[in-house]
BAKELUM-154147 format. One line per field, with one value per residue: residue number from 1; z, y, x of N, C-alpha, C in turn. Coordinates in pm, 1 decimal, decimal comma. Atoms other than C-alpha are relative to their C-alpha. Layout:
N
num	NUM; ...;
n.c3	Z; ...;
n.c2	Y; ...;
n.c1	X; ...;
ca.c3	Z; ...;
ca.c2	Y; ...;
ca.c1	X; ...;
c.c3	Z; ...;
c.c2	Y; ...;
c.c1	X; ...;
***
This chain:
213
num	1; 2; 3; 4; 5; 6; 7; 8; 9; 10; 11; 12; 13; 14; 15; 16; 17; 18; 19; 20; 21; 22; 23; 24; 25; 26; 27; 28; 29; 30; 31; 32; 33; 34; 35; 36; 37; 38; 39; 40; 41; 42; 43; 44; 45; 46; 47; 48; 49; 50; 51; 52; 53; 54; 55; 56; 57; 58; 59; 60; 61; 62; 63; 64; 65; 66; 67; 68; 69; 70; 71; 72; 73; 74; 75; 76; 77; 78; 79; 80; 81; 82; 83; 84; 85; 86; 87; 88; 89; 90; 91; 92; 93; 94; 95; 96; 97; 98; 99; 100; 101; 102; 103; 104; 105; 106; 107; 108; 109; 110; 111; 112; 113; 114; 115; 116; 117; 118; 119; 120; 121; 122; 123; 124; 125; 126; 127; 128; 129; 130; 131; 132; 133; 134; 135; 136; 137; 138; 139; 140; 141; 142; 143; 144; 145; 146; 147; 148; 149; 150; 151; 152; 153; 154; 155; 156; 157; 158; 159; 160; 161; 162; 163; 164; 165; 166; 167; 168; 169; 170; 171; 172; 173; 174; 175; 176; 177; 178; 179; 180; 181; 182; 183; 184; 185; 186; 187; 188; 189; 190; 191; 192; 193; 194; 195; 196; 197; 198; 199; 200; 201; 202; 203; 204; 205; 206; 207; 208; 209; 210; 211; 212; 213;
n.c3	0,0; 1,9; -101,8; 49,5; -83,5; -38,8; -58,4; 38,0; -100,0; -20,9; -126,3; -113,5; -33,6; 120,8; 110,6; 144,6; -26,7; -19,7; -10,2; 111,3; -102,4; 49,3; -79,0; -152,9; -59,4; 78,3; 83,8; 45,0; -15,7; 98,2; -21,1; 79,0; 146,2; 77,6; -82,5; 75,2; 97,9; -48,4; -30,1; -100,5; 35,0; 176,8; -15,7; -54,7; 13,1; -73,2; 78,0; -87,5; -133,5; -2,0; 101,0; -66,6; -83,6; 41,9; 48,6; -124,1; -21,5; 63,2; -37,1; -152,0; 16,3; -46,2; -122,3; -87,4; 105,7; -14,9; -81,6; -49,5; 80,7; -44,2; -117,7; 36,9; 138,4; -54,2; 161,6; 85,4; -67,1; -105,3; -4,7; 15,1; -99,7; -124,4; 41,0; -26,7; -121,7; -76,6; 47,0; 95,8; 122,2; 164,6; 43,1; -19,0; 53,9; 161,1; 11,6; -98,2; 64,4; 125,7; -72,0; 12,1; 96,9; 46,6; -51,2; -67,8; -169,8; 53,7; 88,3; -99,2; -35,0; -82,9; -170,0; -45,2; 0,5; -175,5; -101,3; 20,5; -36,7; -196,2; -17,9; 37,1; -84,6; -153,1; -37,6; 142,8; 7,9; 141,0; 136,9; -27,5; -53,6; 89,9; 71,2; -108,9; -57,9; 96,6; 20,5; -101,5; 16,2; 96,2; 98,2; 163,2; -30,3; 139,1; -53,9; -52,0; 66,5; 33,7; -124,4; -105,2; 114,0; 15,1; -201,8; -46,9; -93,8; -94,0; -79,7; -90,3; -89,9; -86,3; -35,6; -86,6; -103,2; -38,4; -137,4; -97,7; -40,6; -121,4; -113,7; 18,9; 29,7; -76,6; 33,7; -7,8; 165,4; 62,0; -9,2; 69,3; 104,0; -24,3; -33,6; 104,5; 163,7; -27,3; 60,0; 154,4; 53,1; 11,8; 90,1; 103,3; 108,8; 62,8; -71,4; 55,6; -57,8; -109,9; 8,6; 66,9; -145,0; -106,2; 7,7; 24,1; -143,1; -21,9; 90,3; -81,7; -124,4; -27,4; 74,4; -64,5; 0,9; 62,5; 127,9; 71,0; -11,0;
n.c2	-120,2; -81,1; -107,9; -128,3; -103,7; -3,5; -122,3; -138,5; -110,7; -100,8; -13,4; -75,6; -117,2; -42,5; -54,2; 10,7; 137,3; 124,9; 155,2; 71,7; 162,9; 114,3; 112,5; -18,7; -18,5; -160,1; 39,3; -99,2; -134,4; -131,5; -125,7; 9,6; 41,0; 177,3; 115,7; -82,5; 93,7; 134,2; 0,3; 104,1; 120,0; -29,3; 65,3; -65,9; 113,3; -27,6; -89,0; -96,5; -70,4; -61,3; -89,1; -91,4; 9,3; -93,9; -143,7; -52,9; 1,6; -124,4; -84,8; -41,8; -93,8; -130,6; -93,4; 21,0; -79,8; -100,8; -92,4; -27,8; -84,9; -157,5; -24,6; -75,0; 71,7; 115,8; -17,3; 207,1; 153,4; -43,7; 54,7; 122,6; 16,0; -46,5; 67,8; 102,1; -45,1; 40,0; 131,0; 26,2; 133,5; -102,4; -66,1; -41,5; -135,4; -18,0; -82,5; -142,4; -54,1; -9,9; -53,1; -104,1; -54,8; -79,8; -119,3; -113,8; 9,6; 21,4; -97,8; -10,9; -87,4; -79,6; 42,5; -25,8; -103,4; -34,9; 29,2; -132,0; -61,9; 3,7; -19,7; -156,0; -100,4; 35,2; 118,2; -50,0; 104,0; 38,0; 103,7; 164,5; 118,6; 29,8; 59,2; 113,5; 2,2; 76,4; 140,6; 77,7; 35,6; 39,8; -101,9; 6,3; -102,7; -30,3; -88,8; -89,1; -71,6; -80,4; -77,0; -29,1; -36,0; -158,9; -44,0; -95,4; 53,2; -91,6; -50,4; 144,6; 90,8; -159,4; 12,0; 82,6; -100,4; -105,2; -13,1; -27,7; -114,7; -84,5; 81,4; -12,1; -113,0; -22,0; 130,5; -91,9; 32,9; 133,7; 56,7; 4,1; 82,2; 133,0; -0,3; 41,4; 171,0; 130,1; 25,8; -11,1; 119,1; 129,3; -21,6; 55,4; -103,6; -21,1; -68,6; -99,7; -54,8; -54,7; -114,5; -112,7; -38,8; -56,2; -166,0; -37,3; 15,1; -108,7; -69,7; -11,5; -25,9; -88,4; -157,4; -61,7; 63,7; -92,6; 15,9; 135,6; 10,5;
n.c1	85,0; -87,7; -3,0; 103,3; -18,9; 95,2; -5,9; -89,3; -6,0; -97,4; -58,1; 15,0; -125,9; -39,2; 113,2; -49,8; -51,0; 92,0; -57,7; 84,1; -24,2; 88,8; 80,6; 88,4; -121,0; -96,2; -30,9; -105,4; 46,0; 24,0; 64,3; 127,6; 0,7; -28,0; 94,3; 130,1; 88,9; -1,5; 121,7; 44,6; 44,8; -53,5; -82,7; -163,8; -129,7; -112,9; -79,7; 99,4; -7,7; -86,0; -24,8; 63,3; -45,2; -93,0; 77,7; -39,9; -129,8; -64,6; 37,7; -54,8; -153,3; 21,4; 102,5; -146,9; -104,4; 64,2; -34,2; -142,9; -40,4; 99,7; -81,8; -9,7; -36,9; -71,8; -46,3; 33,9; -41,0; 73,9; 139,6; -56,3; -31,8; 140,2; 117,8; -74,9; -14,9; 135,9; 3,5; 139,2; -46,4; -13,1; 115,5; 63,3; -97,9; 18,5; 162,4; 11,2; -66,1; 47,5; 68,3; -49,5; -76,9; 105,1; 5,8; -74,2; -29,4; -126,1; -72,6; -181,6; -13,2; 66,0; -44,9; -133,4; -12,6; 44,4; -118,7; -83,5; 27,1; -28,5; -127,2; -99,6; 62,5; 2,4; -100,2; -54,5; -142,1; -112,4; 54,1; -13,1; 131,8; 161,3; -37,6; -7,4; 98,7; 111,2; -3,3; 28,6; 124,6; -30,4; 37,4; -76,2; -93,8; 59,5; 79,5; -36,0; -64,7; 82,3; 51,0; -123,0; -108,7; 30,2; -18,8; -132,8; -25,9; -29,6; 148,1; 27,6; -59,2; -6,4; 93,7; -45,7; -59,1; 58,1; 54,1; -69,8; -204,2; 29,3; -27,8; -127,4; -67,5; -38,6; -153,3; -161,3; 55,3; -47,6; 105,9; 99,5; -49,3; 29,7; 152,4; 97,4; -9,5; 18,6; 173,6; 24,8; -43,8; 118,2; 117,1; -28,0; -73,8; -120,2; -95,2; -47,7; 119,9; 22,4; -102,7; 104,5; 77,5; -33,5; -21,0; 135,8; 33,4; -64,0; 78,4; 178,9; -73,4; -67,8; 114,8; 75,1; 126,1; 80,4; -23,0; 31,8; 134,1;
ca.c3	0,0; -88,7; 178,2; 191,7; 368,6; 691,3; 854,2; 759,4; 1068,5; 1145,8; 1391,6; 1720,5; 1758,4; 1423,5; 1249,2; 838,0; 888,9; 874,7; 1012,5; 739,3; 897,2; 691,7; 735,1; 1108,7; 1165,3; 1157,9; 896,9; 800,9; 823,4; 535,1; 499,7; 415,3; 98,7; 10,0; 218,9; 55,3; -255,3; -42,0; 31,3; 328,4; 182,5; -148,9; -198,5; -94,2; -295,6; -206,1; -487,2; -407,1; -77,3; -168,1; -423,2; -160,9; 110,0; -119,9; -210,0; 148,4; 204,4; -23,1; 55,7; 468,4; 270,3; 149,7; 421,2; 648,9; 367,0; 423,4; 767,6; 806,5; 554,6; 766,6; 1018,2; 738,6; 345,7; 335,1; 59,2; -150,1; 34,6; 339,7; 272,6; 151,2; 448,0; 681,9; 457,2; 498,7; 865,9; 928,9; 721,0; 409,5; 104,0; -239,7; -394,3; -176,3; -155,5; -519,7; -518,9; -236,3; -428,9; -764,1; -587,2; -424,9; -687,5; -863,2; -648,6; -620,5; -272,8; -369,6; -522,1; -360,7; -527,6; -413,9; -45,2; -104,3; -184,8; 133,7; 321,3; 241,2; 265,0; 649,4; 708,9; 594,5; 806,5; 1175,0; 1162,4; 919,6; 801,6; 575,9; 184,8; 381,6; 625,4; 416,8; 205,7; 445,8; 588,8; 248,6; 173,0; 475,1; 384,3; 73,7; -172,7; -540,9; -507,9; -903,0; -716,6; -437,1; -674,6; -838,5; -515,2; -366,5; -712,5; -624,3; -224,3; -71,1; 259,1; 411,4; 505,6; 642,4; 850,0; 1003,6; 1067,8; 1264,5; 1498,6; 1500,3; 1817,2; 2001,9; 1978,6; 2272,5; 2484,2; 2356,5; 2332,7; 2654,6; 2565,7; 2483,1; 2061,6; 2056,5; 2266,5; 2110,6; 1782,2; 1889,3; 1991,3; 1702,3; 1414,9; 1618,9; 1584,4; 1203,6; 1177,6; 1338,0; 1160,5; 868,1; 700,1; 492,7; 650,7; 388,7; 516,3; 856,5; 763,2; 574,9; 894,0; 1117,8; 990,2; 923,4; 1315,5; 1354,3; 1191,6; 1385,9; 1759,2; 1678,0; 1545,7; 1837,5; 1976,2; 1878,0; 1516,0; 1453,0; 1430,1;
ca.c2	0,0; 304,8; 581,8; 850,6; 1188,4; 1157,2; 1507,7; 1870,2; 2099,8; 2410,2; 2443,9; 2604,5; 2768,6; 2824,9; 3003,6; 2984,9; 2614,5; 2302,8; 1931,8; 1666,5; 1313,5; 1016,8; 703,4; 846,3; 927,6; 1280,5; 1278,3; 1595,0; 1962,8; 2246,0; 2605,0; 2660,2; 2749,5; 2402,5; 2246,0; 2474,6; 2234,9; 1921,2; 1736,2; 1501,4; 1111,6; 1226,6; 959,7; 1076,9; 888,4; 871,9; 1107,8; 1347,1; 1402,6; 1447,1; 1679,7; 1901,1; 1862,3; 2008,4; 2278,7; 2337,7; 2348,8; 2623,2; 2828,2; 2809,9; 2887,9; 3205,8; 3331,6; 3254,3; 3455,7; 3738,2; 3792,9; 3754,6; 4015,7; 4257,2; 4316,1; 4484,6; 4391,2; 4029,4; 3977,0; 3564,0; 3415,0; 3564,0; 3399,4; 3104,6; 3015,1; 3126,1; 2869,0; 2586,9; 2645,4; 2561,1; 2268,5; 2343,0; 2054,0; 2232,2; 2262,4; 2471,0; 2702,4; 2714,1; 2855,2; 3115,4; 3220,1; 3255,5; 3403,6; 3667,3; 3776,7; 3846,0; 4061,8; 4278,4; 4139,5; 4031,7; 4252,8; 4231,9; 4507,3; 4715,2; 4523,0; 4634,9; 4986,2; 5006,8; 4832,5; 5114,2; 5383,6; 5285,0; 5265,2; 5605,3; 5754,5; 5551,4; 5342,7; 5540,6; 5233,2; 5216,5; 5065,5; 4752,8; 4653,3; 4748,5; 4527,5; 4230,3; 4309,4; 4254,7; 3949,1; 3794,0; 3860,1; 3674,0; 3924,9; 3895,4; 4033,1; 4155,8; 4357,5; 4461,9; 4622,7; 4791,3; 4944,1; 5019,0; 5186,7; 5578,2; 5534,6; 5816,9; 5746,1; 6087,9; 6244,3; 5876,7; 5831,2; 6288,8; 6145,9; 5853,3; 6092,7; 6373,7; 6327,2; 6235,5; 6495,2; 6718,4; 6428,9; 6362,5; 6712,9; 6722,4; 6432,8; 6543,0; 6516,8; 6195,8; 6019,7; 6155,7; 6046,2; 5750,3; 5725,1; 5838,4; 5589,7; 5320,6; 5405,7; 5504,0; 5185,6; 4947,8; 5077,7; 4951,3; 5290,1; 5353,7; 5439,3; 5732,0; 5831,5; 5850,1; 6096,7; 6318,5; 6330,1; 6358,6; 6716,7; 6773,1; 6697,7; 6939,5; 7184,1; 7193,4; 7184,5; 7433,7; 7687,8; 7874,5; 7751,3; 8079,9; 7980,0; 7627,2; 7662,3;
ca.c1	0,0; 126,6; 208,9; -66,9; -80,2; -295,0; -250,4; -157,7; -90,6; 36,3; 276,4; 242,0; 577,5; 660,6; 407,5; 422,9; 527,2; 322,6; 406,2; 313,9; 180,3; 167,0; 20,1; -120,1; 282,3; 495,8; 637,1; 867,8; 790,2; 690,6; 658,1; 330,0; 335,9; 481,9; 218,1; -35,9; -148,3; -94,8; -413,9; -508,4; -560,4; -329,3; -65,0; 304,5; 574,3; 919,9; 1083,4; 769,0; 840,4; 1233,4; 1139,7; 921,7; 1187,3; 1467,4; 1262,4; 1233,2; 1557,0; 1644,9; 1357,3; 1505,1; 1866,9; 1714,5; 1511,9; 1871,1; 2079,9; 1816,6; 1789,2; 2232,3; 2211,9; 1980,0; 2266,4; 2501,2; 2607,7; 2818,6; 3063,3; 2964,8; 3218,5; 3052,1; 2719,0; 2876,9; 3072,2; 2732,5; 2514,2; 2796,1; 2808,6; 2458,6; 2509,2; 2258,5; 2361,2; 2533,2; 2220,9; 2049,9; 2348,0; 2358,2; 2001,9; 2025,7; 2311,2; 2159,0; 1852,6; 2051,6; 2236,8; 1933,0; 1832,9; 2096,9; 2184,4; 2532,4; 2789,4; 3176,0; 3211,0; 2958,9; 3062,3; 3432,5; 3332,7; 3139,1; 3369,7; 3623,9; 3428,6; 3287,8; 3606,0; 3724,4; 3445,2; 3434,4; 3691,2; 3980,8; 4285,9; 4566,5; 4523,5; 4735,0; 4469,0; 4144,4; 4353,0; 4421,3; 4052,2; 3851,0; 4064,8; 3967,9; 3600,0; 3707,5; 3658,9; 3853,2; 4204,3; 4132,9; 3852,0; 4026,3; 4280,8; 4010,3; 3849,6; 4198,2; 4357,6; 4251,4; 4269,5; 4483,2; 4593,5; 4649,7; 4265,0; 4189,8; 4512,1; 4473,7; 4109,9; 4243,1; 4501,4; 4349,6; 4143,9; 4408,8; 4710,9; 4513,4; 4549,4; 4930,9; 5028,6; 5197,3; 5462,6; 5834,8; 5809,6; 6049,6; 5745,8; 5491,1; 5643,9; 5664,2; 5309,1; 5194,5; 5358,4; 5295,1; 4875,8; 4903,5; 5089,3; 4840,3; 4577,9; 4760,7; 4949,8; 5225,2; 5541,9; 5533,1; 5191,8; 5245,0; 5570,2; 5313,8; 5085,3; 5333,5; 5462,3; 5081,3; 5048,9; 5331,2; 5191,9; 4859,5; 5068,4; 5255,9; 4960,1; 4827,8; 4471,5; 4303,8; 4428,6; 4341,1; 3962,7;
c.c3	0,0; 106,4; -53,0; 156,2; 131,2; 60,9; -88,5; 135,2; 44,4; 87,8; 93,2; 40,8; -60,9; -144,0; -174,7; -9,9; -4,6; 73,4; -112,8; 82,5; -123,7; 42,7; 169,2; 82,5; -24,0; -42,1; -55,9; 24,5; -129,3; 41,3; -56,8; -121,5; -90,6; 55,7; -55,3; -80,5; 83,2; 39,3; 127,0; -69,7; -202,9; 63,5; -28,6; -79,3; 31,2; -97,7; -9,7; 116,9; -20,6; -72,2; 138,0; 154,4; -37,9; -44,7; 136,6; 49,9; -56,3; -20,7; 171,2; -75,4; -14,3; 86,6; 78,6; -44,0; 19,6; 165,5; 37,1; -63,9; 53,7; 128,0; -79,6; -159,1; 60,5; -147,0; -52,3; 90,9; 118,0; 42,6; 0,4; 95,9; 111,7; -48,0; 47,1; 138,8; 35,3; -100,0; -101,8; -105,5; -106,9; -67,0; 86,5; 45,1; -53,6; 4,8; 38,2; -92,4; -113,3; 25,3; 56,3; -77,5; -142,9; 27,6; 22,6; 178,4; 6,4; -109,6; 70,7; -53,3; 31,9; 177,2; -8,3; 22,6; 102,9; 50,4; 36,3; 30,7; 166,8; 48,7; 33,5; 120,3; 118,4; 18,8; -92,5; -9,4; -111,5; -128,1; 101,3; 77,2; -39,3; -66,5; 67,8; 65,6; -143,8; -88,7; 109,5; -40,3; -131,3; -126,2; -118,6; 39,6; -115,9; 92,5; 65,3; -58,1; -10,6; 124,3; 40,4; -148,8; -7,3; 168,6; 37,8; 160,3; 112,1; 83,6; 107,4; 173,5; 92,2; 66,4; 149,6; 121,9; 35,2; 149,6; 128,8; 64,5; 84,2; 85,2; -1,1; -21,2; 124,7; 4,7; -40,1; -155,4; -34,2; 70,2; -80,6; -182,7; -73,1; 42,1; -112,7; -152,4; 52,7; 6,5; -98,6; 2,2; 15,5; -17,1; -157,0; -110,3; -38,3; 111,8; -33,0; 45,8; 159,9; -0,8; -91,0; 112,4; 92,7; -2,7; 4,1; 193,3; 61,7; 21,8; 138,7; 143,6; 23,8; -23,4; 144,1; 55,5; -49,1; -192,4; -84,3; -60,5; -52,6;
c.c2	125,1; 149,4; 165,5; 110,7; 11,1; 118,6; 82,9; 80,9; 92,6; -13,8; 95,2; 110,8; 46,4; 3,3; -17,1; -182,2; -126,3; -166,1; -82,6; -147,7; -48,7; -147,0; -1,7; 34,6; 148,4; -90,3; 81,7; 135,8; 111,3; 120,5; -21,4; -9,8; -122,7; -74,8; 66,4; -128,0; -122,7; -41,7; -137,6; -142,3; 28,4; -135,5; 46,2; -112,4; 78,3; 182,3; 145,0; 72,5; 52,3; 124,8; 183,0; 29,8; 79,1; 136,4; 75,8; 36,3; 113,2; 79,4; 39,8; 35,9; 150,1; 76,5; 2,7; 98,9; 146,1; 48,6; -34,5; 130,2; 144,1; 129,5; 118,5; -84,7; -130,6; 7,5; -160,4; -11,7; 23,2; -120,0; -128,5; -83,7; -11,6; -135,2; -134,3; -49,9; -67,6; -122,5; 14,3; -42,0; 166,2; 75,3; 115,9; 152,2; 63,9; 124,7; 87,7; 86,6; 90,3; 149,1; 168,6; 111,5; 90,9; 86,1; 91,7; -15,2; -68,1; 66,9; -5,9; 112,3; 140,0; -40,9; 67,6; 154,4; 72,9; -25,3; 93,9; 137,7; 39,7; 32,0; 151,9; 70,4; -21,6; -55,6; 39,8; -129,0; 62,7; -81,0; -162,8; -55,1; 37,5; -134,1; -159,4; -11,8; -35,0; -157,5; -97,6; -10,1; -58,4; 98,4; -2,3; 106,6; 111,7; 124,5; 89,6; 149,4; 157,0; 122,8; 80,4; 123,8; 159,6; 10,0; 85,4; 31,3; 135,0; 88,3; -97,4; 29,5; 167,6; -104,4; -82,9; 35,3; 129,6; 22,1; -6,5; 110,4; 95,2; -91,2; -28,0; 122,3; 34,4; -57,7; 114,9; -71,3; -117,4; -75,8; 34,5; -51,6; -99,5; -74,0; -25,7; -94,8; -112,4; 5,0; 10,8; -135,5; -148,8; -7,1; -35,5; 136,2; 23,6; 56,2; 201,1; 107,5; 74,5; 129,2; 119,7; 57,9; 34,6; 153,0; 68,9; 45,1; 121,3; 169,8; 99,6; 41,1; 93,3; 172,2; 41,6; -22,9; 67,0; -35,0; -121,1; -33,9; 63,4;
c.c1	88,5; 15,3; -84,2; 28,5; -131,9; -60,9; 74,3; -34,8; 84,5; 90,8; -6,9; 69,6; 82,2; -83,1; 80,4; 112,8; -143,3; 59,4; -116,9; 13,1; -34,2; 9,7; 2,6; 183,7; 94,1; 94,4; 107,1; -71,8; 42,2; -30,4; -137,6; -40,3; 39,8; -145,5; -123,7; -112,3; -14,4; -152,4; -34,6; -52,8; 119,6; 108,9; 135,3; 109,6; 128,2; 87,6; -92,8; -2,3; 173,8; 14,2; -22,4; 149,4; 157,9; -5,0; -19,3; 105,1; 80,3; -79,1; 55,1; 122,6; -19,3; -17,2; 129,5; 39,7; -107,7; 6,6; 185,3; -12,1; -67,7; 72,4; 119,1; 2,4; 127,8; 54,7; -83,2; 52,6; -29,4; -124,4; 20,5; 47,4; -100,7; -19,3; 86,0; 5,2; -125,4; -70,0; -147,7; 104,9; 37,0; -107,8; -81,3; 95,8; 8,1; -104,7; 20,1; 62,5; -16,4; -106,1; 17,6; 76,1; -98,0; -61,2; 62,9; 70,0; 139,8; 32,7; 126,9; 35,6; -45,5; 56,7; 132,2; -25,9; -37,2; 58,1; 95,2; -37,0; -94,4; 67,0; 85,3; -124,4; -14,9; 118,9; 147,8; 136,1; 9,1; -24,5; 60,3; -92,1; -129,0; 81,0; -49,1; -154,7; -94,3; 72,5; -71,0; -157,4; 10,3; -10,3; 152,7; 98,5; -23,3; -95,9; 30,1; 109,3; -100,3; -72,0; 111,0; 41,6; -14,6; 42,7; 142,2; -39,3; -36,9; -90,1; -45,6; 127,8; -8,9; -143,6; 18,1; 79,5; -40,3; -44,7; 96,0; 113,1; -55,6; 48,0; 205,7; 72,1; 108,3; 132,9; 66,7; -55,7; 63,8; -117,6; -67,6; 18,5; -38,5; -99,0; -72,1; 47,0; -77,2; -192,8; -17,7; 52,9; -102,5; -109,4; 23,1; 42,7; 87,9; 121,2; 5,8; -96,6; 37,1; 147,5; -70,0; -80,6; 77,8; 52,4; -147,0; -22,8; 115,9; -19,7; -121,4; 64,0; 39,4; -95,6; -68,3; -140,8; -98,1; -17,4; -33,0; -97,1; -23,1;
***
């Protein structure tokens, strides 16, 4: 006899969901909309229910890949890595993938260009660690080039010291110096940079307080 569907019911604690019983047994669980056409006494074969169950599977990859993505932009290998993580099969990877991309919800380099420009405004680094920071989110070196190939170091890395030289103004100038490379530096900036800023920082110290503003 062939396995028929004896129940369709919602679930309790996960609305937009259904449990599917057959023959008088749970049986697997649908979003609704899969469970929509289904009909109570229909007969369930095996490659039927895998069909509905992979289809499930890469409607939960989306919906996942949507809300990670509500937190900020993710580069592919971002999402990729997420979807792997929570153990969803190739195929349903694939899909999300496809899916998002159609929408406009993947772009690395729209992600790099944001990435960079965040950056330059809360957080200001050096081309080497944006660099080192959008490889890590995997992002196409080819790309990063591209993103990186105008970046000028020296508004970013004043932005980055700036705030402090009231608080360091008091140091003897070989400390303070030495203070300040060593924060342009582990923010990831040129040697040549932080010898541009540091006369810049000179500059500013030495100007009068009436005069700076």
């Amino acid at each position: 006899m062939s396995p028929s569907i004896t129940a369709i019911s919602p679930q309790k604690k996960n609305r937009g969901r259904c449990n599917i019983f057959v023959d008088g047994e749970y049986a697997f669980s649908l979003s609704e909309k899969l469970a929509a056409p289904l009909q109570v006494g229909a007969v369930l074969t095996s490659e039927e229910k895998q069909r509905l169950l992979d289809e499930d599977e890469k409607q939960k990859a989306f919906q996942r890949c949507l809300h990670y993505l509500q937190y900020r932009p993710r580069s592919r290998a971002e999402i990729i890595a997420y979807l792997e993580k929570k153990n969803f099969s190739g195929p349903a990877v694939k899909n999300a993938l496809s899916r998002l991309e159609s929408y406009g919800y993947i772009d690395d380099e729209a992600f790099a260009r944001m990435w960079i420009e965040s950056r330059c405004r809360s957080r200001p680094r050096g081309e080497f660690a944006l660099r080192h920071e959008l490889r890590q989110k995997g992002v196409d070196e080819a790309i990063i080039d591209r993103m990186l190939a105008d970046f000028e170091e020296t508004g970013p890395a004043w932005r980055a010291v700036a705030p402090r030289l009231s608080a360091w103004a008091k140091l003897d100038r070989t400390e303070l110096k030495q203070k300040f490379y060593q924060h342009l530096n582990r923010r990831g900036f040129s040697w040549e940079t932080c010898q541009t800023v540091w006369a810049q920082a000179l500059v500013f110290l030495d100007t009068p307080a009436e005069k700076k503003y």
